[in-house]
C-alpha positions in Angstrom: -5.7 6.9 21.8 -4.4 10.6 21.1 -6.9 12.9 19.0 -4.3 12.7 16.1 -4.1 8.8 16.0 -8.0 8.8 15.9 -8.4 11.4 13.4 -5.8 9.0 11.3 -7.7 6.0 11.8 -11.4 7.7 10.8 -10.1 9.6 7.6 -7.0 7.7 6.8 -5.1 9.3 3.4 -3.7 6.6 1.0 -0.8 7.1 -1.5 -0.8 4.5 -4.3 3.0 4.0 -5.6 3.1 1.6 -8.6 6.9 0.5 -9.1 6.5 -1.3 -12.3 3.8 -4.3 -12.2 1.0 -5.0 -14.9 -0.9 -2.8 -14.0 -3.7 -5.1 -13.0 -3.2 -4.4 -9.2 -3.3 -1.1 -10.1 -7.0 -1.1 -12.0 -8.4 -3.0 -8.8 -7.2 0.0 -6.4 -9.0 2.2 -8.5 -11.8 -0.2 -8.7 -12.1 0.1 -4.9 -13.0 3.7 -5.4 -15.6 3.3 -7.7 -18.7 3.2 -5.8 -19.2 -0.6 -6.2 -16.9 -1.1 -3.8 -16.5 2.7 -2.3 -13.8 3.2 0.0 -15.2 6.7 0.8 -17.2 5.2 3.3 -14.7 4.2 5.6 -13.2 8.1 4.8 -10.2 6.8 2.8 -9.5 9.4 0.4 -6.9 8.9 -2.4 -3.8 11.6 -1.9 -1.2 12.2 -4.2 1.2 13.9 -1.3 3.2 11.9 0.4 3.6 14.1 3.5 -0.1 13.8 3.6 -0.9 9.9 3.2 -1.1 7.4 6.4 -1.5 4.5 4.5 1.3 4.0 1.0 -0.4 0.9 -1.1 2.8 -0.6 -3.5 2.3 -3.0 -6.3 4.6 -4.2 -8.4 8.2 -5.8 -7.6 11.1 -3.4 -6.5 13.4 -3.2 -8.8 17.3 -1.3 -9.4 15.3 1.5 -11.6 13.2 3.1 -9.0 13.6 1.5 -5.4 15.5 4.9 -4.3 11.7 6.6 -5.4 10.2 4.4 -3.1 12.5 5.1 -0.3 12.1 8.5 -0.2 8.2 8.5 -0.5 8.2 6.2 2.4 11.0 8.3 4.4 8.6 11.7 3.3 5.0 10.3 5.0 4.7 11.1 8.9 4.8 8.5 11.8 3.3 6.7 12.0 2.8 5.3 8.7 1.7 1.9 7.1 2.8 0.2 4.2 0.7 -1.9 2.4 2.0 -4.6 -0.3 -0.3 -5.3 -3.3 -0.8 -8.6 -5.8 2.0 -11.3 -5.9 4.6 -8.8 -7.3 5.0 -6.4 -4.6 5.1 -9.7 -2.0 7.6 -11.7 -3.2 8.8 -10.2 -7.2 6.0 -12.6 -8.8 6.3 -13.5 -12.2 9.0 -11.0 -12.6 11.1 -12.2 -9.5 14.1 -13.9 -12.0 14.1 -10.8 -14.2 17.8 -8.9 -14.1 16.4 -6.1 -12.6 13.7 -7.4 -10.1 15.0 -7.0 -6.3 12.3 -8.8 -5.0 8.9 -8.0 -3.4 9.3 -4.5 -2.0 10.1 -5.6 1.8 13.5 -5.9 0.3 13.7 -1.9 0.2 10.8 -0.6 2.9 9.0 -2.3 5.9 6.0 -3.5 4.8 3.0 -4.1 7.9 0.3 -5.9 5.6 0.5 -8.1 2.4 -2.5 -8.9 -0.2 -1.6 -11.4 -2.1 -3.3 -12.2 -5.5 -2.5 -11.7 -8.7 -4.3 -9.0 -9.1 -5.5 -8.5 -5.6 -9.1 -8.6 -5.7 -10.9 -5.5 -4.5 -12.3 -7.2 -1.2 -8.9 -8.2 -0.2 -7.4 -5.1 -1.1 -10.0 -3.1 0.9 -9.7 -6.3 3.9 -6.2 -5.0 3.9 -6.7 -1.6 4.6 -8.9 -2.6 7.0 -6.1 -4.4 8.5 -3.9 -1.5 8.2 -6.1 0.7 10.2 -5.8 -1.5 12.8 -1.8 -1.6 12.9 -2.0 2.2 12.9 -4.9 2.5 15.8 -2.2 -0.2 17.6 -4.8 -2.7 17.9 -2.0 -5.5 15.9 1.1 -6.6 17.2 4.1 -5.8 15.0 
């Protein structure tokens, strides 16, 4: 494992996109910072720069109003990069998969590498996720 990969893996930089959902996914990502649950131990630090994030967490469905923002945040991080799905909606569209709008969960516009189901994603199985994530990007997964 390079020096870079390992520095990724110890200090990993998430970028939190929310493309429309309830916003209860959302709450529970910020709930994993709070220091209940505190993330900052693993060194996961919150970024709002996309050239600077490993890790991009989505919730919500994709949908015709703002998959293009999504593309380009996931075309803007550096490789390697892992994309996380959060809650129901960003798996498979959820309760909002028969709107007009709705694409589908957001595999349908970006590769996704872990999905947390729930609706909303608890806090442990957001943070199991991550977890998971870190993996993919030490290589330690299988794609």
């Amino acid at each position: 494992m390079g020096l870079l990969t390992k520095a990724r893996v110890k200090s990993p930089w998430l970028l939190h996109f929310c493309s429309g959902s309830c916003n209860g996914c959302d709450i529970e990502i910020l709930a994993c910072l709070t220091p209940y649950y505190d993330v900052e131990r693993f060194g996961i630090l919150h970024m709002g720069n996309p050239k600077h994030a490993d890790i991009l967490l989505v919730t919500g469905p994709a949908n015709r109003r703002n998959y293009k923002v999504l593309q380009n945040l996931y075309a803007q991080m550096p490789d390697p990069k892992v994309v996380v799905a959060v809650g129901t909606c960003a798996c498979t569209g959820g309760i909002f998969h028969n709107c007009y709008n709705i694409m589908g969960g957001i595999d349908k516009v970006i590769p996704v590498d872990v999905y947390v189901p729930g609706c909303a994603a608890r806090p442990e199985a957001i943070i199991d996720g991550v977890v998971l994530a870190l993996k993919k990007l030490r290589g330690e997964l299988e794609e």
